[in-house]
C-alpha positions, 0 to 999 in steps of 0.5 A: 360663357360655355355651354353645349353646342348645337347641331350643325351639319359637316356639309354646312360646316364647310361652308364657312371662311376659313380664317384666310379668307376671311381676313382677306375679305374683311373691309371694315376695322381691318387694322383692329383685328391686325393689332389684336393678332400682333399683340396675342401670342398662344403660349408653346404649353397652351398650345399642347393642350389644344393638340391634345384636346384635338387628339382626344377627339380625333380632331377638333372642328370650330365654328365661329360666329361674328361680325366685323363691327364688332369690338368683342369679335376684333379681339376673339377671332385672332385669338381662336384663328392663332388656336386653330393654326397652332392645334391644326384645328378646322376652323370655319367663320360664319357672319352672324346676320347672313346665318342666323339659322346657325347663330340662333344655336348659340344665343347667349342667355337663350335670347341675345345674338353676342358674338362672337360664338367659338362652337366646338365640334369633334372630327364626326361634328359630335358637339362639344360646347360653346363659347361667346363674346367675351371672358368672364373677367371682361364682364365683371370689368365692364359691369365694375366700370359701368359704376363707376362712370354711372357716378361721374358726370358725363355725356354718352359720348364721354362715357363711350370714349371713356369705355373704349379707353379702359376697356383697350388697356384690358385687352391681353388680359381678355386674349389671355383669359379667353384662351384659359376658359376654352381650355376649361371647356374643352377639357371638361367636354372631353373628360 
């Protein structure tokens, strides 16, 4: 989940798409991150608390890290990209396998490349902490459903449908919980 951010220059910052454009670039699973920005809406009272997270650090950069094949990234960038329009934060998109020198800053675990990665910066690119693929909630849903469809006989492609079937179900429930933990780790990195 969270940890502490990298060194990330303000040059290289800049560099990335902004959320636009990232969207009007994307090719691959567009339809995927329209449903998910459909079905998320920040809250008027979370949003006040990313204002004013930005507001204690003079504003808030956010370096985002993924891939458009990505289930966990369909789901998390309208999230962080519906943040970063409602708190004014500068929000900036790298694709993983064209960055890697930024995304192995982020490694889950120290060793995986998951996506997609929310590195959180102040206004002068002081890093604040980090976040990647997926809320704590979804991890222990996966692992749980895991058991269960280990004991049921069926083939890798039942199983992957079966996956994508509950794991769908889940999905404002992951936006939701996603949205609390990044309020948790701003909080505690601005305290």
């Amino acid at each position: 989940m969270a940890d502490t951010a990298k060194e990330v220059s303000g040059e290289r910052f800049s560099q990335g798409f902004t959320y636009q454009e990232y969207m009007d670039q994307v090719e691959s699973n567009k339809e995927r991150y329209d449903e998910h920005s459909a079905g998320f809406k920040l809250s008027d009272e979370d949003a006040k608390s990313f204002k004013a997270l930005a507001e204690k650090t003079g504003g808030l950069k956010v370096l985002a890290v993924g891939e458009d094949w990505c289930p966990d990234v369909h789901r998390g960038l309208p999230v962080i990209g519906e943040i970063a329009r409602a708190a004014g934060l500068d929000l900036r998109i790298f694709y993983r396998d064209k960055n890697l020198d930024i995304m192995n800053n982020f490694l889950k675990d120290g060793q995986f490349q998951s996506i997609p990665v929310f590195a959180f910066f102040d206004n002068n690119m002081k890093p604040l902490g980090h976040w990647v693929e997926r809320p704590a909630a979804a991890y222990r849903f996966m692992e749980e459903l895991g058991a269960e469809l280990s004991k049921k006989k069926l083939t890798e492609d039942e199983i992957r449908q079966e996956r994508r079937q509950r794991n769908a179900t889940m999905a404002e429930k992951w936006r939701q919980e996603t949205v609390v933990e990044l309020i948790d780790l701003l909080g505690k990195a601005t305290s």
